[in-house]
C-alpha positions in Angstrom: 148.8 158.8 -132.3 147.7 162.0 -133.5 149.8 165.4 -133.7 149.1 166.9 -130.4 150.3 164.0 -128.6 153.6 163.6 -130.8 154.2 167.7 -130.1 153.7 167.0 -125.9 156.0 164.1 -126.0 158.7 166.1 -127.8 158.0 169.0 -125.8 158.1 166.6 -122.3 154.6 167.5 -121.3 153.0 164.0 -122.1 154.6 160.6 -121.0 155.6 157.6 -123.5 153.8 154.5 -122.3 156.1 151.2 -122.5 154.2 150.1 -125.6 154.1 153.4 -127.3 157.7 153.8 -126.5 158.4 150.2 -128.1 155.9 151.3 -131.0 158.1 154.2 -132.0 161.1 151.7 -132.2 159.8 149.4 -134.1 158.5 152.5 -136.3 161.8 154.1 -136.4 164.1 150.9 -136.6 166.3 152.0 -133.5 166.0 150.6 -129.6 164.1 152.2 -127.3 167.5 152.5 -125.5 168.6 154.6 -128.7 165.7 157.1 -128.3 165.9 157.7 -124.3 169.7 159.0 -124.8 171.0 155.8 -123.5 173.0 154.9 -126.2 174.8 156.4 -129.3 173.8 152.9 -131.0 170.9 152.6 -133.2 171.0 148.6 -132.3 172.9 146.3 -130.0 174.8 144.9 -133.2 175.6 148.7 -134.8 179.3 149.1 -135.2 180.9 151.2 -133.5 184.4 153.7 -134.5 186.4 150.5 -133.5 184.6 148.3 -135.6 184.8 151.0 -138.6 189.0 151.0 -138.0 189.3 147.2 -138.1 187.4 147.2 -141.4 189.3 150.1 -142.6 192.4 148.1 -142.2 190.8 144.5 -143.6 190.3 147.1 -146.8 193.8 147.8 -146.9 195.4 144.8 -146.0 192.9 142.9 -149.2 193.7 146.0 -152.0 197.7 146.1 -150.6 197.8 142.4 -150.9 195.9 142.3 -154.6 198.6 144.8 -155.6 201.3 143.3 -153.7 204.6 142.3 -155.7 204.9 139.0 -153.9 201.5 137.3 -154.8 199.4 137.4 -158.1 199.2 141.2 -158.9 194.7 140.9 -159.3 195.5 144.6 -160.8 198.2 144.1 -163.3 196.6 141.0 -164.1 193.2 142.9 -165.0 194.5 146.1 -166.6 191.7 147.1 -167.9 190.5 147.9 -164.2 190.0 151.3 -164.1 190.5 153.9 -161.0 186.8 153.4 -160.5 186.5 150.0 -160.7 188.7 150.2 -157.9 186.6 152.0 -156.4 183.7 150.0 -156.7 185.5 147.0 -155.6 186.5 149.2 -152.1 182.9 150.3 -151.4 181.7 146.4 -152.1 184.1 145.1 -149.5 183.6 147.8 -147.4 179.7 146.8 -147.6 180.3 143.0 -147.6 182.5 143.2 -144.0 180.1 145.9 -142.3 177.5 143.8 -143.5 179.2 140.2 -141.8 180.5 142.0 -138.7 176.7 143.2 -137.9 175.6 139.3 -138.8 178.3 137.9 -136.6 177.2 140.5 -133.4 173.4 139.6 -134.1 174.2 136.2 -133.6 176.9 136.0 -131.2 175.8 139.2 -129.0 174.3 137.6 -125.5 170.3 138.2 -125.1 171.5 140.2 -121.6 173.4 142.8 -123.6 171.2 143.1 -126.1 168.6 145.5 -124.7 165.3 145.7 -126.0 165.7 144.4 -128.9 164.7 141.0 -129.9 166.0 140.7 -133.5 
């Protein structure tokens, strides 16, 4: 698709055709649901703010309980742990649980709510 057509779609002068429209999300990684203002959601299995909080408070509930007086202290046991260590370890269970809740909706998401999207 050349420039000219790109510049009347944006501008609403020229119609998206089904495939085109399907083209562009396949191009762009979204669903086509995504790019007509349907949705806020990139894809059927993108987490949303309650998602976010639940993993927010998986985080805390592992660091508190590796740090917890009552079970083997993983910090005190490791002192050579720094601040950012920690850190690191946050961000790779923050990434691990994002990455198995969008897993877990892929699979378990019904095809009838899944849009457009076939993945």
């Amino acid at each position: 698709m050349d420039n000219t057509a790109i510049s009347k779609i944006e501008k609403g002068t020229r119609k998206v055709s089904a495939e085109e429209l399907l083209n562009f999300s396949k191009f762009y990684n979204v669903s086509t649901d995504f790019l007509l203002g349907n949705t806020d959601k990139e894809h059927y299995y993108s987490l949303t703010d309650k998602d976010n909080r639940a993993i927010d408070a998986e985080i805390e509930e592992i660091l508190n309980g590796m740090s917890d007086s009552n079970s083997v202290n993983f910090f005190k046991s490791n002192p050579d742990l720094s601040d950012r260590d920690k850190e690191l370890l946050e961000v790779s269970l923050r990434q691990s649980l994002e990455l198995a809740r969008q897993m877990a909706k892929k699979k378990y998401t019904p095809k009838k709510y899944r849009g457009s999207e076939s993945d």
